[in-house]
C-alpha positions as YAML, in Angstrom:
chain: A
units: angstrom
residues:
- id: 1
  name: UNK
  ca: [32.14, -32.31, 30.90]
- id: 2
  name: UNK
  ca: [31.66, -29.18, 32.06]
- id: 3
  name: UNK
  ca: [28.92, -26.60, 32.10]
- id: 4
  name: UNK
  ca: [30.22, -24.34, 28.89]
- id: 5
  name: UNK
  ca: [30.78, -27.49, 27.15]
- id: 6
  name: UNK
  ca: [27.00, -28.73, 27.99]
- id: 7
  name: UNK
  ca: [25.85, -25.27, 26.61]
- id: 8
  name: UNK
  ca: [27.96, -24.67, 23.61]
- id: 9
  name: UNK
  ca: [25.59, -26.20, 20.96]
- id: 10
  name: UNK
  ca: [22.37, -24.44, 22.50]
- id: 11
  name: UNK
  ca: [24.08, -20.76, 22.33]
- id: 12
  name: UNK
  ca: [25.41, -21.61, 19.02]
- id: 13
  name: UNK
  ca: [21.92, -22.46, 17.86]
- id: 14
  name: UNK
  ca: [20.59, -19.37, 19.83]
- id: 15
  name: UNK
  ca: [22.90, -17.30, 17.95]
- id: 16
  name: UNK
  ca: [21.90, -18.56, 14.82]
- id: 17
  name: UNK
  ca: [18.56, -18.04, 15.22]
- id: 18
  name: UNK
  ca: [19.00, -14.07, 16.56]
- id: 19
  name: UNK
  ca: [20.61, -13.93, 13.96]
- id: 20
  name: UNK
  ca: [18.27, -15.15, 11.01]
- id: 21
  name: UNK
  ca: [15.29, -13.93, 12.91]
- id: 22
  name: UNK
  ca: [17.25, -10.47, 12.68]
- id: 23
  name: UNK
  ca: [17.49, -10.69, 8.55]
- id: 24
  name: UNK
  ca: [13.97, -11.02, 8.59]
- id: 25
  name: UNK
  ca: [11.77, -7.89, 7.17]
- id: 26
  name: UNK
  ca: [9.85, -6.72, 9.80]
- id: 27
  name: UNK
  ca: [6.88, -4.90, 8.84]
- id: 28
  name: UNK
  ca: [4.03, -6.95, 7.44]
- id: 29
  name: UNK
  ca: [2.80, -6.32, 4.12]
- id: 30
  name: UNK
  ca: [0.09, -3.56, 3.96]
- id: 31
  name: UNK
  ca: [-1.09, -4.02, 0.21]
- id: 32
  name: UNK
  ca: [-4.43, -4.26, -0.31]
- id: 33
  name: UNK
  ca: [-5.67, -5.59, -3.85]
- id: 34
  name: UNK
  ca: [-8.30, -6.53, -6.48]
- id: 35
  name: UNK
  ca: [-8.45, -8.13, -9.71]
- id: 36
  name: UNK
  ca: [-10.34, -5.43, -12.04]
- id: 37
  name: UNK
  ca: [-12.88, -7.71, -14.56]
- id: 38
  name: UNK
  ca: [-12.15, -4.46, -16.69]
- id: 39
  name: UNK
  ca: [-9.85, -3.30, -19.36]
- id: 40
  name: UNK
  ca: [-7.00, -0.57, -18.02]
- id: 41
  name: UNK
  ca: [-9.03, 2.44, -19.42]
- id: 42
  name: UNK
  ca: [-12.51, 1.36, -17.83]
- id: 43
  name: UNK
  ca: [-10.55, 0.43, -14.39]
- id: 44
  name: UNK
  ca: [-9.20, 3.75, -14.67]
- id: 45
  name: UNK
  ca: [-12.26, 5.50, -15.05]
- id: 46
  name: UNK
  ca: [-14.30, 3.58, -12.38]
- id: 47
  name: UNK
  ca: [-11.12, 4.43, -10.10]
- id: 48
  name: UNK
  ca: [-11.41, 8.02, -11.05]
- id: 49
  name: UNK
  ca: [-15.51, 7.92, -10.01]
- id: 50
  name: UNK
  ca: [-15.03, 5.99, -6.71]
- id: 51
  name: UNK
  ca: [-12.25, 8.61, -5.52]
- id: 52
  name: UNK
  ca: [-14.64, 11.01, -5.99]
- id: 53
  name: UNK
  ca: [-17.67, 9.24, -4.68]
- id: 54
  name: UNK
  ca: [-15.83, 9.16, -1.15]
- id: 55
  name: UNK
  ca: [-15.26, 12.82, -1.35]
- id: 56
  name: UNK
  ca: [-11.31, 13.04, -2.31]
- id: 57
  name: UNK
  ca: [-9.98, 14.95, -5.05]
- id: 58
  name: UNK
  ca: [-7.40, 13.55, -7.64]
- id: 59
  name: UNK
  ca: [-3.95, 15.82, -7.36]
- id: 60
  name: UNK
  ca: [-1.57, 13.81, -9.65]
- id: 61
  name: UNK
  ca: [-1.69, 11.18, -12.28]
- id: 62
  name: UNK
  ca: [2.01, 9.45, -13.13]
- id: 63
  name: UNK
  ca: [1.14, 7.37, -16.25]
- id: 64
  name: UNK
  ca: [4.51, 5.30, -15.95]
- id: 65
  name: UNK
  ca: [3.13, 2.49, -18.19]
- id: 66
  name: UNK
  ca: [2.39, 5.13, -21.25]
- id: 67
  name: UNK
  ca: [5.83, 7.05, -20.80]
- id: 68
  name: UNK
  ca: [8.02, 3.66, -20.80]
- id: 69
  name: UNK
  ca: [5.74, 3.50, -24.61]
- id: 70
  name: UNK
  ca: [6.54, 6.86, -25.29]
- id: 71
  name: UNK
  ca: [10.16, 5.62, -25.23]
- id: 72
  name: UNK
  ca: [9.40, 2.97, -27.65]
- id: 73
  name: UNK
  ca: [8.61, 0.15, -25.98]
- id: 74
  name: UNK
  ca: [4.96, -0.56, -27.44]
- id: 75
  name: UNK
  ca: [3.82, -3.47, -25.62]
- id: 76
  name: UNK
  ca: [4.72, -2.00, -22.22]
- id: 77
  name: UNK
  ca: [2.23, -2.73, -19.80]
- id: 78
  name: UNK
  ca: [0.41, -0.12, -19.03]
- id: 79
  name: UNK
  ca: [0.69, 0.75, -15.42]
- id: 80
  name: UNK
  ca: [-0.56, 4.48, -13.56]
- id: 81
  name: UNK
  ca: [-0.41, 6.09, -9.64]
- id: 82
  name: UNK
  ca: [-3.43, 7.75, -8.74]
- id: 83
  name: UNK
  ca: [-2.66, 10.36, -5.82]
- id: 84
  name: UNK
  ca: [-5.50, 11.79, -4.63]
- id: 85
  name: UNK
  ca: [-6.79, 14.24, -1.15]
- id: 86
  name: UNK
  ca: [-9.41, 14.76, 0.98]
- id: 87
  name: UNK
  ca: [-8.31, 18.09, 3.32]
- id: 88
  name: UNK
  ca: [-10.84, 17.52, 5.93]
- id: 89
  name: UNK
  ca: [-9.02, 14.00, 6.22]
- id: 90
  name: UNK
  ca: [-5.40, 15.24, 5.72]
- id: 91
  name: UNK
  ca: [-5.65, 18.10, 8.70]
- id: 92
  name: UNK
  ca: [-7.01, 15.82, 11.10]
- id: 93
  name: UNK
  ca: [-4.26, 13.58, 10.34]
- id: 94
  name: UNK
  ca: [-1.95, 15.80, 11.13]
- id: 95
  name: UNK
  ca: [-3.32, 17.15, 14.10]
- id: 96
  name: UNK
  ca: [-3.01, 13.40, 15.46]
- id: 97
  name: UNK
  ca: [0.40, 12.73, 14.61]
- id: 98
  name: UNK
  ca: [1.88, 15.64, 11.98]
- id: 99
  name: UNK
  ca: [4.76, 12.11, 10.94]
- id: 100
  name: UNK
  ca: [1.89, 10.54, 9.54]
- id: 101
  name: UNK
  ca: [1.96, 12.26, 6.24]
- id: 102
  name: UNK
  ca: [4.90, 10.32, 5.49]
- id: 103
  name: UNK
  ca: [2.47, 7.16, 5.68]
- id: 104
  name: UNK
  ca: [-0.95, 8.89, 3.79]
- id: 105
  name: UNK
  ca: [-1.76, 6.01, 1.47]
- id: 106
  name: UNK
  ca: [-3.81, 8.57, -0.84]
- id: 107
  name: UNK
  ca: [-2.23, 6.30, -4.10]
- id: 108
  name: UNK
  ca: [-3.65, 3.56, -5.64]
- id: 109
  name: UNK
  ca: [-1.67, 2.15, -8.51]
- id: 110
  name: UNK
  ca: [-3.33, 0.33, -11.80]
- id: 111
  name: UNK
  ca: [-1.54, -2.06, -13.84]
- id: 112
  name: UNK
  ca: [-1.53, -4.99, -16.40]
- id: 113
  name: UNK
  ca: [-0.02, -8.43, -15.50]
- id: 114
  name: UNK
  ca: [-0.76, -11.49, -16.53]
- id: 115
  name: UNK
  ca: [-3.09, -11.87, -14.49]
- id: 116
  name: UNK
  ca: [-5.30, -8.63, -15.33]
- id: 117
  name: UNK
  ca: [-5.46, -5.62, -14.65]
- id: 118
  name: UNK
  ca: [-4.68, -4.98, -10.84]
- id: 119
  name: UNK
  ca: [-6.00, -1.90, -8.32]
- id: 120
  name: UNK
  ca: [-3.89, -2.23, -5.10]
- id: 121
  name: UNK
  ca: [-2.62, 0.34, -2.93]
- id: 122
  name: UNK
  ca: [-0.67, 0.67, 0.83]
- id: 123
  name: UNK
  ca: [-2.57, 0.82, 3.84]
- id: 124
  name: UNK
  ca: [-1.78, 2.50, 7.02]
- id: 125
  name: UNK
  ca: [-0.34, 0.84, 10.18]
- id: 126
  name: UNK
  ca: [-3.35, 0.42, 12.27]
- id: 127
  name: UNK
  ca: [-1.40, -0.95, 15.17]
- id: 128
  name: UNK
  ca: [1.44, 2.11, 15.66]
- id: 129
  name: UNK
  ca: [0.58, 5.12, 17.87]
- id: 130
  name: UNK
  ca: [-2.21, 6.31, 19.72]
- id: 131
  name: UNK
  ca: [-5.98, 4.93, 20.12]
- id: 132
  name: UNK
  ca: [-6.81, 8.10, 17.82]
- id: 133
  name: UNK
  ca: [-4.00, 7.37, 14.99]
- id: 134
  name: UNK
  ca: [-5.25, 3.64, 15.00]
- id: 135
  name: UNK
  ca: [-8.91, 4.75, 14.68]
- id: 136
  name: UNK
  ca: [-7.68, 6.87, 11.93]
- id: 137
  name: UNK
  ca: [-5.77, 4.69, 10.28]
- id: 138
  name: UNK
  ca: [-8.92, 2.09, 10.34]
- id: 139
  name: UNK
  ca: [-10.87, 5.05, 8.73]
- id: 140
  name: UNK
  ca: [-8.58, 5.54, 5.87]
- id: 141
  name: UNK
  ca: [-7.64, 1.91, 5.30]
- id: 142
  name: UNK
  ca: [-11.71, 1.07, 5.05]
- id: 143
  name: UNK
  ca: [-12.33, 3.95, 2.83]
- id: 144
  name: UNK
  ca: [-8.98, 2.65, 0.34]
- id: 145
  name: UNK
  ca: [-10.53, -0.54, 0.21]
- id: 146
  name: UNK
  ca: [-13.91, 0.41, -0.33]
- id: 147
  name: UNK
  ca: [-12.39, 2.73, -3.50]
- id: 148
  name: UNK
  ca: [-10.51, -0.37, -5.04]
- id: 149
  name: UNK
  ca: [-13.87, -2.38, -3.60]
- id: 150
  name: UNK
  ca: [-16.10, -0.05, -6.13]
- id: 151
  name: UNK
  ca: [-13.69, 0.00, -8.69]
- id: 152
  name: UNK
  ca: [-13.51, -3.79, -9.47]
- id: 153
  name: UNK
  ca: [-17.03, -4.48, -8.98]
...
């Protein structure tokens, strides 16, 4: 027997394993989310309180839920993207690393399910870039969960 014969079956299973390990999605799932104990119009007022509570500014409002209704489908659940700013935040952001504003998680989404009314949004990497973009992205990321935080308590 000789020594490509001995290693067949262990670089046949190596090769499987690249590539299955390769198919794999490899960022880790960022969401961060809360069960409101609220109806979809009082989540979406105490959303619209705690954004401004931690001194960011609402910019847009997509109501996708209410326009799929406005198409005739009445029993659409009713679903909505909050985008909202804080400057102060947003320059030193891009002083840090200007590519982060393709990663600003300043949306938090409400929606009915079955299982309630949901608040989640995406949080920031806080393991990419430099000391100062991870101490950032800690910032941000506590201040999105404290706003979902105060708007399912």
């Amino acid at each position: 027997m000789t020594i490509l014969m001995r290693l067949k079956i262990p670089l046949i299973c190596l090769g499987l394993f690249i590539t299955i390990s390769a198919c794999q999605p490899s960022e880790i799932d960022r969401r961060f989310q809360a069960v409101s104990p609220y109806s979809f119009a009082e989540t979406m007022q105490n959303l619209d309180i705690a954004i401004s509570e931690f001194n960011y500014r609402i910019i847009h409002r997509s109501d996708i839920g209410q326009a799929v209704r406005d198409r005739g489908e009445q029993d659409f659940p009713l679903s909505t993207i909050v985008s909202f700013c804080n400057i102060t935040y947003a320059k030193e952001m891009m002083l840090i690393n200007d590519d982060l504003i393709n990663d600003m998680p300043c949306n938090v989404s409400v929606r009915e399910t079955g299982d309630g009314v949901i608040v989640s949004s995406r949080l920031m990497d806080e393991t990419a870039g430099s000391d100062a973009q991870q101490q950032f992205a800690k910032k941000i990321n506590a201040n999105i969960r404290k706003i979902i935080g105060a708007t399912t308590l």
